[in-house]
Every structure is written in structure tokens, then in C-alpha cells.
N, C-alpha and C positions, 0 to 999 in steps of 0.2 A: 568627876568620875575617874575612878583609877584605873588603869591598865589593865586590869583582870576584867574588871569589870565590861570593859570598850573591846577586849575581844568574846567575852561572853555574849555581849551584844550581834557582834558584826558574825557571832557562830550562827546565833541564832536564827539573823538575817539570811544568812547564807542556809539556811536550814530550810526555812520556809520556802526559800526561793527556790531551793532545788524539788523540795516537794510540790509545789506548785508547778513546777515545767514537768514535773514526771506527770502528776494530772492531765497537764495540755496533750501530753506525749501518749499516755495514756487513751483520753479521750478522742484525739486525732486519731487514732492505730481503731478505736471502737469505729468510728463513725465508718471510716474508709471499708472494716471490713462487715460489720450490721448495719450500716444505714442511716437511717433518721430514727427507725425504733429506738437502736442505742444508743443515738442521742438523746432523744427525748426522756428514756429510760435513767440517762446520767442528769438531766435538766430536774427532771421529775421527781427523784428519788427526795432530792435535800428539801422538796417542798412539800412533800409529801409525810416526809418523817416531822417535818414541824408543825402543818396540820393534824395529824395522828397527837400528836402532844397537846396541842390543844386541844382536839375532842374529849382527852383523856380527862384532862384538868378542867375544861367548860364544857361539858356532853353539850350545854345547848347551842354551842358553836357548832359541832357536831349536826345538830338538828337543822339549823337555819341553813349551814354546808351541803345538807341531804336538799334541804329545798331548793335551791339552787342549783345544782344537778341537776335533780328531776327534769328539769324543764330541756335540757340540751344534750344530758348521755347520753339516749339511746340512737340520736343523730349524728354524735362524732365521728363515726366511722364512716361519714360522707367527705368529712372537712379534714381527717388526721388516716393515720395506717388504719385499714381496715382489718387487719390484724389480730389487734389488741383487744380484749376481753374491756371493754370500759362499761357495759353493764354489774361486773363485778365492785367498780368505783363506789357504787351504793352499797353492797355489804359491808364493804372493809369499814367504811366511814358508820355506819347504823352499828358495826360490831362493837367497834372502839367508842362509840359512845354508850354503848347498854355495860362494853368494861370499865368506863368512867363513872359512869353510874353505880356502879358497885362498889366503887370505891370512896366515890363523893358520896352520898345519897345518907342523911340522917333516916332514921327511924319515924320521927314526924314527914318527912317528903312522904317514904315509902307507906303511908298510912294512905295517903291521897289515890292508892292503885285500886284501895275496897269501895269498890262501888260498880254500879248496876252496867254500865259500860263497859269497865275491864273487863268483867266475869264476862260479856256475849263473846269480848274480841278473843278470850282466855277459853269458851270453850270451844267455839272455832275451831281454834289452831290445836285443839286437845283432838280433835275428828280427825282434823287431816295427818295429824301424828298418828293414829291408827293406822290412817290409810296404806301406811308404811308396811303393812302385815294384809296388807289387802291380795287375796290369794289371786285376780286377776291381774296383777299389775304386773309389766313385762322387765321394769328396769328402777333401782333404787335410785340411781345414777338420775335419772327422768326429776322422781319426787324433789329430789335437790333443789332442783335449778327450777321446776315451777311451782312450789311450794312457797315461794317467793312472794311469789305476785298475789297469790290464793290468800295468805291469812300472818304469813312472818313476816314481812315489811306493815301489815296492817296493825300484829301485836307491838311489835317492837316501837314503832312511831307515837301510836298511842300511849305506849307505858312513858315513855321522853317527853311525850306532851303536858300528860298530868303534871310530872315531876318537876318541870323545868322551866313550864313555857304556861302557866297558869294565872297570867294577869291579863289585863286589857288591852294592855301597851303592846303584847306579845300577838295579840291576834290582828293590831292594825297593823303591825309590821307586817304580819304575814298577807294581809290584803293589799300593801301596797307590791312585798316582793311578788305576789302573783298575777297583778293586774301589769306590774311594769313589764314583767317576761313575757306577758302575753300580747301587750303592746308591742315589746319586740319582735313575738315570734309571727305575729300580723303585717308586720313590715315586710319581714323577710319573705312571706309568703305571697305579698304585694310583689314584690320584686322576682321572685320565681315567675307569676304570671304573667308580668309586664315588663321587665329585660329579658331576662333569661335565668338558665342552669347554671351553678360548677360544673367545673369537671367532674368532680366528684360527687356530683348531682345526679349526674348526666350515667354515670357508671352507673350508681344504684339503678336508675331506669333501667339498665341493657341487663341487670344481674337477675331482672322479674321484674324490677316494679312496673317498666310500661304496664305490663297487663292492667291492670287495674289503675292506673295511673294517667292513661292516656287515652279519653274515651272521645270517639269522632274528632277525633285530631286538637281536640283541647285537652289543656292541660289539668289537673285536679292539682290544685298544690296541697303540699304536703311540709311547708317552712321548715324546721331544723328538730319537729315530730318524729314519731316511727312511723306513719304514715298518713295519708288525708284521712281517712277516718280520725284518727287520733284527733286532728290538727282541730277537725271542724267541730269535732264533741267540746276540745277546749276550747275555742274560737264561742261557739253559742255559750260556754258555762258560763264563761267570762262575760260575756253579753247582757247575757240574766242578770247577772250581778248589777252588772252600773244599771240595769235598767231599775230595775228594785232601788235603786241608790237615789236615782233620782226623785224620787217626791222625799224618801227619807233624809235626805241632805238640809242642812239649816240654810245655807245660804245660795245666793244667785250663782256664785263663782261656782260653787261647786257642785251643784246640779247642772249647769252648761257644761262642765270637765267630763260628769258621767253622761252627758247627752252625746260628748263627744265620743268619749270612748265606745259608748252601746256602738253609734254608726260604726265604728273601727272595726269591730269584733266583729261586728253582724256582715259587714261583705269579708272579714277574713274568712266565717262559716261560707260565705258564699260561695266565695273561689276556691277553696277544699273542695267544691260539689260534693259532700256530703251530704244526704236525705235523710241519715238516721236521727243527727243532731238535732234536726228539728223539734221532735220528741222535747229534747231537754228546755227549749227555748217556750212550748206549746206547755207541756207538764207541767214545767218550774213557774209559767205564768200563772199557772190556773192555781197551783199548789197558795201562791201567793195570794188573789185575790180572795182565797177560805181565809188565810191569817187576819188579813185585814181588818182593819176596825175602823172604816173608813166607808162611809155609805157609797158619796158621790165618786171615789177613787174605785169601789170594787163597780157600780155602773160603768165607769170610764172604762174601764180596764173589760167587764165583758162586751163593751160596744166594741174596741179597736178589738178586741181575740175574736170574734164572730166577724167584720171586716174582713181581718186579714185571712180568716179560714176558707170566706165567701170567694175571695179574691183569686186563690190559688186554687178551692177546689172545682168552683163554678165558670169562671170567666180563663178567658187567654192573654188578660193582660200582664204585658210583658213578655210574650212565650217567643218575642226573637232574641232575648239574653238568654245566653246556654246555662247562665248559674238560677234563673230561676226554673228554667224546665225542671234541671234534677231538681230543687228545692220541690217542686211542683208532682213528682212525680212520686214522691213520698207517701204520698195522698191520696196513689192510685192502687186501688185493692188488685188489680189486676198485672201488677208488673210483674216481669220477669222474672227479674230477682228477688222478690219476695216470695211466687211459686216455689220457686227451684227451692228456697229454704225450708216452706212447709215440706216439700214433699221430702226433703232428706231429713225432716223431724219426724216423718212420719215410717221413714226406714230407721232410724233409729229404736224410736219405741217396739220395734218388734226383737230388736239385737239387747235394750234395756230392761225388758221383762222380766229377765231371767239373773237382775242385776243388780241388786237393791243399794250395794254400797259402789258402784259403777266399776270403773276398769283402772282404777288406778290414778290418781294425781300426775300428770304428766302423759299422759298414755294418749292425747289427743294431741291433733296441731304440729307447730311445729318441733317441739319436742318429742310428740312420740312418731315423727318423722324422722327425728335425729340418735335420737335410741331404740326406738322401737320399730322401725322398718319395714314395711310390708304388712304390717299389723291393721285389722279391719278399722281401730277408729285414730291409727295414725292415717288413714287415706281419705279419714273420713272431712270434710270441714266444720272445725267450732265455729260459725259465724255469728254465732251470738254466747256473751259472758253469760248468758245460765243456762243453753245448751251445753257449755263445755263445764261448768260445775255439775249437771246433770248426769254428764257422760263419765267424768272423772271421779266422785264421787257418790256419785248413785240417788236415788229419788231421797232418800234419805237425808243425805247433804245438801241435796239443793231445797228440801222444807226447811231445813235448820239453816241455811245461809239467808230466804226470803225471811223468816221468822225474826232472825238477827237485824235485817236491813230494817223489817218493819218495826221491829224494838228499839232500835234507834233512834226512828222518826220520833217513832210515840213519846220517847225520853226527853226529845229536844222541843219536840213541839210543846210540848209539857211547859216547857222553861220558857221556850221564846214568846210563847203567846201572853205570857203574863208579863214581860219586862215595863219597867215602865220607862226606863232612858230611850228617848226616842230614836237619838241616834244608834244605840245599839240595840235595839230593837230591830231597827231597819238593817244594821251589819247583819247580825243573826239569823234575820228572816232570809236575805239572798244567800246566807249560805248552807240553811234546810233547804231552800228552796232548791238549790243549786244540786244538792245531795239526791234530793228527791226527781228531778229532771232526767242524773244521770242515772238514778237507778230505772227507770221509766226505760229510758236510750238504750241500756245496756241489754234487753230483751233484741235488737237488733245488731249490734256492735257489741265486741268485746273492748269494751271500753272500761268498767268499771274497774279493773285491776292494773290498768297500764298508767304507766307515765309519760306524761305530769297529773293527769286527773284523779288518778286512785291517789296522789301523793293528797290532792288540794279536797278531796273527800276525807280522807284520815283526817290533815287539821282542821276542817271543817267540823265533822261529829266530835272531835273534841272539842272544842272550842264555842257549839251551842252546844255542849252538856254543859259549859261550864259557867255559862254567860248568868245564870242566875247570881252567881257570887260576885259582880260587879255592877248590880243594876243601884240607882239611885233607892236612898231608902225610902222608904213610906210618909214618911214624917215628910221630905222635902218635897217632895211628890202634892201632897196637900196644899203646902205653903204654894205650889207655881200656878196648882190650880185655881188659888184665889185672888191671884192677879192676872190671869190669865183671860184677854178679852174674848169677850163674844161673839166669834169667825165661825161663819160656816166651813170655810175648810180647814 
């Protein structure tokens, strides 16, 4: 190396090195006078502009990124600055993939969006885009930010899904990342009611949530959800699942794994003390035993649902565990809170008569607590996801959103009932079945739009719309049946 060279080099070093200490110097001067925001803001940045690049370049990084998410955004602000906007974390990542999209996407992908699915979830979000000129609506600012939950994260995912995520391989990935997060998030909720809080657990309680949170001095857990409601709709969905799993499973191992899991899930619904959940575990069972083409399995299956119905509605057994009273209490026509909700459906309807496209997208709950202030149905409570479609966009939207969920069903059922692969047969069936539980559920809980379960509903209806273009063909189908012995199960 020549001289010029060896101090080119030792420049350069010297270059880096000084830009480097200005960084530290830099970053030390952020921390000291913003905090940990602006560290984490400087930590975050450079992983975040490399994920962004890769959404760009693989949208379905992008996609499987969003899934992922779902399951713990809307909790970080238990565990990090409460602060921070991290429900925005899902637009930026869903944006940068529909801009990846545009960019990747041949004319053969884009062909995969015509069909009978898109068009329900495409004219959705064409209503609630009106809604935008809806002469009751108190704030545009409002429509933004719940317009989200309503039917743009619902088109957006779906359109990602056709394009990207349309083989077999893609939908058992997505059963294992949801079964695993939801084993995690059943742990966590384990440990909320049997150690304790964070700190930052223990805050969101003092901020409101005791109220609902802390009924006769037990705890409702609510694991790393937006809250026990949430926890426990996806605690049962995920229940459904491995239970469905299990006779559909080939082998001993893994019918024991979902025997497992079912128990896991099913006391994590427990300890949420949620009642509404129930619904999805009771629905999605029964939903299941119509699929069926199993004589002795659909017997089995309505001897244990009439059991367990007998159990909780007739008898007191068990009634010294406080997780089965409320489970138990679901069942009783006469609760409290189920009152209190008729009768504020029933002051409703006299404020909706006059309402046909409702009050606006956002104008309910907490957003039209947060924009719309003092407003008759920002005080009002959405305690159920098709009261507040009801309220929000008028009788008219909530026929055409029921219309839609039923068209769905109709679409998938269509497919699943015929497959002949048994194993995916059985995937497909728990996850109509699962669809069909939470739209059942959502009559009680605003459940069907929140995350994680609006997320794992989205891939779900994609994915038995799609399930017919992987099923064994006909021909093979033949050939298994003609070696196939003569077992009555």
C-alpha cells in the first residue's frame, strides 16, 4: 500500500470515528433531555426503515409483520411509553405493503382480486366511504381513525391475502403463528392471575380498567389484549380450533398437542371471566357438527353440547370457582347486564328511527368521546359490534354488513363442505367454524373488528374461500378410497 493510500485510509478511519462519537454525543444529549421516547425513537428508527424496505420489496413480509403485531400492539402501552401512537404501527406496515404491491404485483396476481369475496369486502368499504358525507356526522377527523377497524384494515388484508399469501403452505403458517401467540398470550394471562401485575399493568387498572376489570375482588385477566373481553373471545376462538383439530388430525401425537391446547385455551377463556365468549365456543361447536359427515362424531358431539349446556344451566356444579359462575351466568336471561343492554337498545331505536344511514362512522364509543364530546351517542355505550355498526352507519349498513358476513359464510361453506383432503378439510372447517362463533359472539362484545380476532377472521375468510384450489384431486380421491378398509369411524 502506498502512502497516499495508508493516509486515505487512516482519513477515513478517522472519519468514521468522529461520526460515530458525534452519534453517541448526539444520542446521549437526546436521551438525557426526551427520555427513553428518544431513545427508543433513535433504536427504532434504523429498524424500522429496513422493515419498510422490506415490506416494499416482499408485501408478504409485510403481511405476516401485520400478523404478528395484531396480537401485542394494542397492549404495549402497558409494557413501553404510553405515549406513543403504536396502534398507528399497523397502518404504516399495511400502507407500505398495498405500496409494494403496486409496485410488484403483475397483471396475472391482480387478476386473483375478481371474484365474489373482494366485490362484498370492496363494497363495504365503498358505504363507509360515503359515510364520509353523512350529514350527521360530527367529525371527519372521528371517520379516520375508526374507519379502520370497520372495513380498511378488512379490504386491505384481504386484497394482500389473494395476491400473496394463496397457497397451502401460507395458511398453515398462519395456524401455527396464531395458535402459538395465543399460547403465549394464555400464559401471560396465567401469570396475571396467579403471580401478579406489572407496573404497568397495575397503571392501566388505576387509568379505568379496575372497573370492569376487577369484579368482587378477583381479577378478570386481560394477558397483553386491549382487554378481557378481547382476551377471552380469542382464548375460546382458539379453543374451537384445536378442538375441531382433534378428530381431524392423522395421527396420536397430534390429536394429544390439540387435546392439549383445547385445555390451555379453554381456562385462559376462563380466567378473562368473560360470558360472551361462550357464544363462539357453543356456535362454532354446533356450526361444526352441520359440517360434518360423520354420523357417530355429530352423535358424540351433540351428547357432550347438551351435557355441558345441562351442567351450567341446570345444576350448581362447580359454582364455588368464580370462573365458572360468570361462564355460568351467560345463560342466565335475567342478568343484569344483559338488562341494562336491552334496554339501552331499546333507547336507541327511538334516537335511530329518524336515522337510516346512522350518525356517522366514528360518532360512537370512544372516539366519538374523543372528537365528538358531549354528543348523545358519544355518551352512549356500543356494547355490542352491531349496535355500534347500527349506530354508525344506520339500519342500512348494518343489513348490508349481516348480508356480507352471511355471504361469506355461504361462499366458504360452499368450498369447505366439499373438500375431500381430510386434513384440510378439518383446517377449513375450524376456521368457518371459528368465523361463524365470533360473528354469533359479536351480537354481545365488540369483538368482531378488534385485534387480534378481526385480524385472524380476515385470514381466515380468505383462506376457506381459497381452500378449494388445494384440495386432492378426484382421481386420487378414488384410488384411497379403494384401499381404504372398512372402519366404522
Amino acid at each position: 500500500m502506498s502512502g497516499g493510500e495508508k493516509n486515505n485510509s487512516i482519513l477515513r478511519l478517522l472519519g468514521l470515528a468522529l461520526l460515530m462519537g458525534g452519534i453517541a454525543i448526539g444520542l446521549s444529549m437526546a436521551i438525557s433531555g426526551g427520555g427513553i421516547p428518544i431513545a427508543a425513537l433513535f433504536v427504532g428508527f434504523p429498524i424500522a426503515v429496513t422493515y419498510a424496505g422490506l415490506c416494499i420489496a416482499r408485501p408478504k413480509t409485510g403481511l405476516i409483520l401485520y400478523l404478528h403485531c395484531s396480537f401485542f400492539v394494542i397492549g404495549l402501552n402497558r409494557f413501553l411509553p404510553p405515549s406513543i401512537p403504536y396502534g398507528l404501527m399497523i397502518d404504516a406496515i399495511l400502507g407500505i405493503s398495498v405500496l409494494g404491491t403496486l409496485f410488484k404485483a403483475k397483471r396475472s396476481d391482480l387478476k386473483r382480486l375478481n371474484n365474489p369475496l373482494m366485490w362484498l369486502v370492496l363494497i363495504w368499504f365503498g358505504y363507509n366511504l360515503v359515510e364520509l358525507i353523512n350529514p350527521e356526522a360530527r367529525s371527519k377527523v372521528a371517520w379516520f381513525y375508526a374507519v379502520r377497524g370497520v372495513s380498511l384494515y378488512w379490504l386491505q388484508v384481504t386484497a394482500l391475502l389473494l395476491i400473496w399469501m394463496n397457497e397451502k403452505k401460507e395458511m398453515e403458517r398462519f395456524i401455527r403463528i396464531w395458535l402459538g401467540w395465543s399460547l403465549v398470550a394464555a400464559f401471560w394471562g396465567f401469570k396475571q392471575q396467579y403471580i401478579g401485575l406489572t407496573a404497568g399493568e397495575n397503571r392501566w387498572l388505576d387509568e379505568g380498567g379496575r372497573v370492569t376489570h376487577i369484579l368482587m375482588g378477583k381479577l378478570r385477566s386481560f394477558s397483553f389484549y386491549s382487554d378481557a373481553g378481547q382476551f377471552g373471545a380469542a382464548m375460546a376462538h382458539a379453543a374451537l380450533f384445536s378442538l375441531i383439530m382433534v378428530p381431524g388430525s392423522k395421527t396420536l401425537f397430534h390429536k394429544a398437542i390439540y387435546i392439549g391446547l383445547f385445555f390451555i385455551y379453554f381456562w385462559g377463556f376462563a380466567v378473562a371471566g368473560s360470558r360472551g365468549p361462550l357464544i363462539i365456543l357453543g356456535g362454532g361447536f354446533f356450526m361444526y357438527l352441520f359440517m360434518v359427515k360423520n354420523f357417530k362424531i355429530l352423535s358424540l358431539g351433540l351428547i357432550f353440547g347438551a351435557t355441558a349446556f345441562i351442567i351450567l344451566k341446570y345444576t350448581f356444579i362447580g359454582q364455588g370457582n368464580y370462573q365458572i359462575q360468570r361462564i355460568r351466568s351467560a345463560l342466565d336471561p335475567n342478568d343484569a347486564s344483559l338488562l341494562v343492554r336491552l334496554e339501552n337498545q331499546k333507547r336507541l331505536t327511538v334516537y335511530m328511527a329518524t336515522r337510516p344511514i346512522g350518525g356517522g362512522i366514528g360518532a360512537g364509543g370512544d372516539w366519538g368521546r374523543r372528537f365528538s364530546p358531549g354528543s348523545y351517542l358519544a355518551e352512549t355505550e356500543m356494547d355490542s359490534w352491531y349496535v355500534k355498526i347500527w349506530v354508525e352507519t344506520g339500519m342500512i349498513g348494518l343489513l348490508m354488513h349481516i348480508a356480507e358476513i352471511l355471504l361469506i359464510l355461504y361462499l366458504g361453506f360452499k368450498k369447505v363442505f366439499f373438500l375431500r383432503d381430510p386434513v384440510l378439510r378439518a383446517q377449513c372447517t375450524g376456521l368457518i367454524c371459528g368465523f361463524f362463533g365470533v360473528a354469533l359472539a359479536s351480537y354481545g362484545n365488540q369483538i368482531f373488528g378488534q385485534m387480534p380476532t378481526g385480524t385472524i377472521l380476515y385470514f381466515s375468510m380468505a383462506f376457506f374461500y381459497m381452500c378449494d384450489q388445494w384440495d386432492i384431486p378426484e382421481e386420487e380421491t378414488e384410488i384411497k378410497e379403494e384401499h381404504k378398509p372398512n372402519l366404522m369411524w
